[in-house]
N, C-alpha and C positions, 0 to 999 in steps of 0.2 A: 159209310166211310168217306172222308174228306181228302183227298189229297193236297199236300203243299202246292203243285201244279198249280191247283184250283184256286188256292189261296195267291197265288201270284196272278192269273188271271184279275182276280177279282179289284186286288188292289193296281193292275196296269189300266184296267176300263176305267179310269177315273182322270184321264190323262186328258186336255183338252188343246186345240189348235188357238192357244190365244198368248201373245204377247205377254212373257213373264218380268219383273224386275231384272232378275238376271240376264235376258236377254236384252235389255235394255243398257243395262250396264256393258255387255258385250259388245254392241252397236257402239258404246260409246266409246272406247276402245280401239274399235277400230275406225273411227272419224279421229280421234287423235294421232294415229299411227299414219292415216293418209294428211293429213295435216303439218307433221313434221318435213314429207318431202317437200309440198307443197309452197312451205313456210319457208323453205329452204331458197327454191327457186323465185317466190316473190321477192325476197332481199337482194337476191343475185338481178333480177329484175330492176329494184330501186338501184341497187349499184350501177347499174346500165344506163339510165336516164340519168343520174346526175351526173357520170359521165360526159354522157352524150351531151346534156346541156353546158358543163364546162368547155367541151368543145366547139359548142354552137357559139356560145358567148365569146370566146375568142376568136373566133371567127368575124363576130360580130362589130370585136372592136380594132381587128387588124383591118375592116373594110372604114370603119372608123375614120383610123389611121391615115389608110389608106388617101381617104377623102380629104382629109385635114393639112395632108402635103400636101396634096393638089394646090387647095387653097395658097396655103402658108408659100410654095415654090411661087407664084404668080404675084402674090403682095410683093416678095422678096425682090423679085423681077423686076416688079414699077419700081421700087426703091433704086436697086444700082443700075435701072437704066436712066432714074431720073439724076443721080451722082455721076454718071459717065458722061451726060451731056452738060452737067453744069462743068464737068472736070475739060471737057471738049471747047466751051467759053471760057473759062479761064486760061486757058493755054493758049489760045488763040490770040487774046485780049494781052498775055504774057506777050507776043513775040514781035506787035504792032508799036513801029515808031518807035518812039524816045522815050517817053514818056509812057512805061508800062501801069505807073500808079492810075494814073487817070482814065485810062482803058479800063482797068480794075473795075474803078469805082462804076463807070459806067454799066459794066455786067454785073455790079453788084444791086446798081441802082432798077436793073431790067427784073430784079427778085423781090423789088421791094424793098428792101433792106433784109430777106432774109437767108443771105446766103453768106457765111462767114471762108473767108480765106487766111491761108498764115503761107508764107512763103519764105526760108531761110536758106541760108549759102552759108556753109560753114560755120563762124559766129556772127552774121549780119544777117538782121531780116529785112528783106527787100519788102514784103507788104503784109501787113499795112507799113505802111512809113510812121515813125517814132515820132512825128510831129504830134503832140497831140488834139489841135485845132485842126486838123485832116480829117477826122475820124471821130464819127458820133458817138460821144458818151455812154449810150447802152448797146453801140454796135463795139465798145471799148470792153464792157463788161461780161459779154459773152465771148468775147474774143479770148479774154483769160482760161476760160474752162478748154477752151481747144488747146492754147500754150499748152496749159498742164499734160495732154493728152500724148502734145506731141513730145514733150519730154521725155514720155516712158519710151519712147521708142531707141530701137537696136540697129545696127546697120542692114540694113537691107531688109529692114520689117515692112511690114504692114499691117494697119488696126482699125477697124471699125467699130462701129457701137453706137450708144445712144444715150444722150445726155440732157435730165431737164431743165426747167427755162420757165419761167412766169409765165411765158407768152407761149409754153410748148414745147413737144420735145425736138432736141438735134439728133437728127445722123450724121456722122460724120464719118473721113476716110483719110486717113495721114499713112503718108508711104517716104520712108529715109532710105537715100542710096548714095552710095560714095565714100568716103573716108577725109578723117581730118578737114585742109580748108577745100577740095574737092566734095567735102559734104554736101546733098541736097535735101530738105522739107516742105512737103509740100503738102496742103491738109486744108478740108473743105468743110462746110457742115452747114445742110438744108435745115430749115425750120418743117416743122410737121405741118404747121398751117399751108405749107407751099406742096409738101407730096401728099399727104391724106384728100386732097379731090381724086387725085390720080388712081392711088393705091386703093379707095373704097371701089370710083368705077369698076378697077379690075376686081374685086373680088365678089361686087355684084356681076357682073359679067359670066363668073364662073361659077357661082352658087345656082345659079338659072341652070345649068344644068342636071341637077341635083334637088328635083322639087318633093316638098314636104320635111324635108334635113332644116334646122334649123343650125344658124353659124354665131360665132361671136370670136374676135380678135382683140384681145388683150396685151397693151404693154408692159415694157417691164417693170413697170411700176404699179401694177395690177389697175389701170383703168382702162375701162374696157371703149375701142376706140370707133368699132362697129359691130352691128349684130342685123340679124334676119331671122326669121321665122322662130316660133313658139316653142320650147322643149317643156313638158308637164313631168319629164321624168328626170332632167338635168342633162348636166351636159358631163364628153369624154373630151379633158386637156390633153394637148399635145404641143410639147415644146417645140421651136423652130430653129436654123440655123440660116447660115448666110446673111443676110443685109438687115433680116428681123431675128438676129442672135437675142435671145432673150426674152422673146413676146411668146404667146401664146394662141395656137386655134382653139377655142372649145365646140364640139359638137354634138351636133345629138340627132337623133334620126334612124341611125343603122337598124336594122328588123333583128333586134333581139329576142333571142328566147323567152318563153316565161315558164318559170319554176311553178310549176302549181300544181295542184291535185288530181286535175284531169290525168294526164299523162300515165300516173301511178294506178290510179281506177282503172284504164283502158287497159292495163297488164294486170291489176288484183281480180278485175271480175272475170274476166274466162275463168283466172285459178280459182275463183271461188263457187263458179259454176261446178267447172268439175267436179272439187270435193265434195259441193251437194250431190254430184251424178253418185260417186264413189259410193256415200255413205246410205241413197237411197239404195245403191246395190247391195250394200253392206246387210241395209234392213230389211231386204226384200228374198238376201239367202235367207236372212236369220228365222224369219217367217214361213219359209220353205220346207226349212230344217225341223221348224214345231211342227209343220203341217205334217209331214212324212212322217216326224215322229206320231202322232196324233194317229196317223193312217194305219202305223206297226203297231201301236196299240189296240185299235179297234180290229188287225187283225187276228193279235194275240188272244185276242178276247173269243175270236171263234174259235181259234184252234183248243183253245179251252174248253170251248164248248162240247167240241166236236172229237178229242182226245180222252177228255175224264171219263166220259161214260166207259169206254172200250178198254181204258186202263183200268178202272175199278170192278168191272166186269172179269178181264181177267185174271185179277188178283182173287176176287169170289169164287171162280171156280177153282184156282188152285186150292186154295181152303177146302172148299166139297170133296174137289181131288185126296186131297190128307184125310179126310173124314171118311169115306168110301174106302178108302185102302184099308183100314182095319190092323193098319201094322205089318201090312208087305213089307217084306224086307226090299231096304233103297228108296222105296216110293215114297216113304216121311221124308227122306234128305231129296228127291227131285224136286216136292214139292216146297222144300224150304228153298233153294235154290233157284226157282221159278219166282217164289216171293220176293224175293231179295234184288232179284234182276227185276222183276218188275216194280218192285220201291224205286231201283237204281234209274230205270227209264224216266218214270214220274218226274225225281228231283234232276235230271237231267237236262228234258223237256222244262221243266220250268227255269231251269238257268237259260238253256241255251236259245228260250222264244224270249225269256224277259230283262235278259241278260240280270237277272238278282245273283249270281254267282259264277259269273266266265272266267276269265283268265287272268283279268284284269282285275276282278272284283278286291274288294279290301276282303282278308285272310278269316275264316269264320272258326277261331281255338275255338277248343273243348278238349277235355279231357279224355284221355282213352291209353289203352295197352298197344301200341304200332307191333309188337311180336303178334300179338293175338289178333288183331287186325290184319297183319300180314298172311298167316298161318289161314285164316278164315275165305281170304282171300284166294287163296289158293288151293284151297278145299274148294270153293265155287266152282272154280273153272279145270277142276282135275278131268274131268271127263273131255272137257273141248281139248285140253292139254293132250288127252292120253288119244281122240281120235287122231291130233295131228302127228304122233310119235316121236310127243315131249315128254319126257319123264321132269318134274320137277321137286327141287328138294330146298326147305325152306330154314335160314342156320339167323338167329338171334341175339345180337350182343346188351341187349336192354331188356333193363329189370323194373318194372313198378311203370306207372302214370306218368304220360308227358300232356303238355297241353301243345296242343299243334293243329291244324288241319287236317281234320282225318277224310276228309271230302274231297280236297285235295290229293292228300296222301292215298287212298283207294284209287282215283283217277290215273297218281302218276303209274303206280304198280300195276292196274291192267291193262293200261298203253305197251310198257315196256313187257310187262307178258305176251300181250297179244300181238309187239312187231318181232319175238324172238320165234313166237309161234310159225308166223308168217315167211321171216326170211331165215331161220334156222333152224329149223326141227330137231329136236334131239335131246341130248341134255340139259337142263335150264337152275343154274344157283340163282336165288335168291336171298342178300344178304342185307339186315337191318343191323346199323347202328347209332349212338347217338355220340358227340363230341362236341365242346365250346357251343352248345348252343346247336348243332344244325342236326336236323336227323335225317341221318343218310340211308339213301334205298339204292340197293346193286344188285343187278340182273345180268349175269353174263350166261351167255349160250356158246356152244362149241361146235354149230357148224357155219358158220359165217363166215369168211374171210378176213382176214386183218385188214385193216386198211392203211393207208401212210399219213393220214389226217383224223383228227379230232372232231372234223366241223360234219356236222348234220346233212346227209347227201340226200335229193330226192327220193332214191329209191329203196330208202333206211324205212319209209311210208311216216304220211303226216301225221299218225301215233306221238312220233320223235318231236316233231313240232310242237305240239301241243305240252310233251313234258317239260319241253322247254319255257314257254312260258308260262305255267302253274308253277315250275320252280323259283321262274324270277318274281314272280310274284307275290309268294312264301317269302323272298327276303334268300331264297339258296342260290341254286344254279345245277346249270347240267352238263356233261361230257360225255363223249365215246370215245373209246379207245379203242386198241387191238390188245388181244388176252392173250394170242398165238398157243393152242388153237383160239378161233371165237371173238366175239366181241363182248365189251365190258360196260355197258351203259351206268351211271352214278346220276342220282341226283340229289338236292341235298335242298330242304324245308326249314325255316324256323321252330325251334320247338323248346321249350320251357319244365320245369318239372313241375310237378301240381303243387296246386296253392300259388304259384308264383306268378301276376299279374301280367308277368312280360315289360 
């Protein structure tokens, strides 16, 4: 004789501790599930560095800036202090003797010729003098463009700026105060040839401070008017005001950031170390889990060994047992009830070492009578019944063949016999029905107490547990109540009529 036991055995020894596709696929699985957080905070990461870099860079070009006033404050400087001393000769030159023309000309002649004046009172211009034999023909022709300049002017303005020239650019400064024939104009304007020695000194002067910065000063005519040291990445403009309204510092130098890949590498590879960490650990349960598995196999494999013989051992003597009786009366039905119990151990032991039929397992139909089934049942266990002083009586609402789990179904019925046994001795119904599909089994006893809840108490015994999940399993479910007297246990299986495929 073979027992199923045996047969489950044989086919668990075949189980080996090695790396399946499916574990494989699991492993992978879970490296994508540690990868989404991962992936998460590397973006969160890149958003942080170009952050950071936007801020670096601005930084980078307010120091810029920064630098470029410097400059630009100190040209501007040379300029109206080189305008304030010629405006200091002029006026001087204005208040000598009689003859202020000729003073003029002499502080003009101290410029070179490159210093133009316009001097008006009201509607009379005192200098130049309107003689035109006074005053040199191209010292006549730039003196126009000042006129024009001081014409825009308003009472009490003042206007600078800079005007070009064949020979270069002018700055100039016209200031009107007074009204009507109390009006005064007064307006100057240096040739660039006469401040650009000035104005480079100083802005060589100050670049020296600042080594490695390259510089460049542009006017407002974009020709660039000085420059210093090399820029390979170009330069940052920055507009000026005051005496160089119009011109331009460019520079270039400041320690700017740079955008590149490193920075993102130094945040991607820790996170990419990790996820390797993660997913070796990942690989290395997964491998633990075949191993162990692998380990309860080769266990199951002894207890097979070591169980079969003693279970088919004694199932043979019960058999001898029936043969030797000779037809005692009771002794055929102990020893069919010895068999039965011990079948029941067999297919027990092999769910419950190989798990091929737990709680969990998918539902094994077959056809059968659940009244005759039940009835049978309870025939088995009348004598454990009747030592505990349970009388039980067994009532049937199904007729004919369901297909259902009757493996199940006997499981759930000796639990719930054997916890009314245990915590209420005495009377015990058992009631089979089937409806829409489920086939219900109720057991209620009459010495229990009611309870105020439904839900599965510890000391109901882990019997209750267990119908609970073989019924969820089945596609049913389970409940206790109160019967008052007694408790009402229900559970409820899937189950089909024969022929019917489900």
């Amino acid at each position: 004789m073979k027992s199923p036991f045996a047969k489950s055995a044989t086919r668990s020894s075949g189980v080996q501790a090695f790396p399946s596709p499916g574990s494989w696929g699991a492993t992978a699985r879970q490296a994508l599930l540690y990868a989404l957080p991962l992936g998460f905070v590397a973006l969160l990461a890149a958003q942080w560095l170009d952050a950071d870099y936007l801020a670096l860079r601005e930084s980078a070009r307010h120091d810029a800036q920064y630098v470029a006033g410097i400059l630009g404050a100190a040209a501007s400087k040379e300029v109206a202090d080189l305008a304030t001393y010629a405006r200091i000769n002029i006026g001087r030159a204005a208040e000598e003797g009689l003859d202020p023309p000729t003073a003029l000309w002499r502080v003009i002649s101290g410029y070179d010729q490159q210093l133009l004046v316009l001097m008006r009172k009201g509607d009379q211009t005192i200098f130049p003098p309107e003689d035109p034999l006074a005053m040199p023909k191209m010292w006549e022709e730039r003196l126009r463009t000042l006129v024009g300049v001081a014409s825009l002017l308003r009472e009490g303005d003042f206007v600078d700026g800079w005007f070009p020239d064949a020979s270069g650019e002018y700055y100039f400064e016209c200031r009107r105060s007074g009204e009507a024939d109390a009006r005064e104009e007064n307006c100057l304007a240096l040739n660039s040839r006469f401040i650009f020695p000035d104005l480079v000194a100083a802005l060589e002067t100050r670049s020296k401070a600042y080594p490695g910065w390259a510089f460049r000063l542009r006017d407002p005519f974009d020709r660039v008017i000085w420059k210093t040291g090399e820029a390979p990445e170009g330069f940052e403009s920055f507009l000026q005001s005051g005496a160089l309204n119009g011109w331009a510092v460019d520079v270039a130098g400041a320690p700017s950031p740079r955008h590149s890949a490193l920075g993102r590498f130094a945040l991607a590879a820790p996170l990419a170390l990790v996820w390797l960490l993660l997913v070796y650990q990942a690989r290395k349960a997964e491998k633990e889990r075949l191993a162990e598995g692998a380990a309860r196999a080769a266990l199951a494999t002894r207890l097979s060994h070591d169980l079969r013989t003693p279970l088919a051992n004694l199932k043979l003597y019960a058999e001898l047992i029936a043969r030797k009786a000779g037809g005692a009366p009771g002794l055929d039905r102990y020893c069919s009830v010895l068999t039965e119990e011990i079948d029941r151990l067999d297919a027990l032991a092999g769910e419950t070492i190989f798990g091929d039929a737990g709680a969990h397992a998918a539902p094994r139909m077959s056809a059968a009578d659940p009244c005759d089934l039940a009835r049978r049942i309870v025939a088995r266990y009348e004598r454990l019944l009747s030592a505990s002083s349970c009388a039980c009586e067994a009532r049937c609402g199904v007729s004919g063949l369901l297909r259902f789990d009757s493996s199940a179904f006997e499981r759930i019925l000796i639990n719930l016999l054997d916890n009314a046994r245990k915590y209420a001795p005495g009377r015990i119904d058992v009631a089979v029905d089937w409806r829409d599909g489920l086939l219900a089994l109720e057991v209620r006893d009459y010495g229990a107490a009611a309870t105020q809840s439904d839900e599965i108490k510890p000391s109901h015994g882990l019997g209750l547990s267990i119908v609970q999940e073989l019924a969820r399993a089945n596609g049913g479910g389970f409940s206790l109540s109160g019967a008052d007297p007694g408790l009402r246990a229900r559970a409820t299986i899937r189950a089909f009529p024969d022929g019917d495929a489900g």
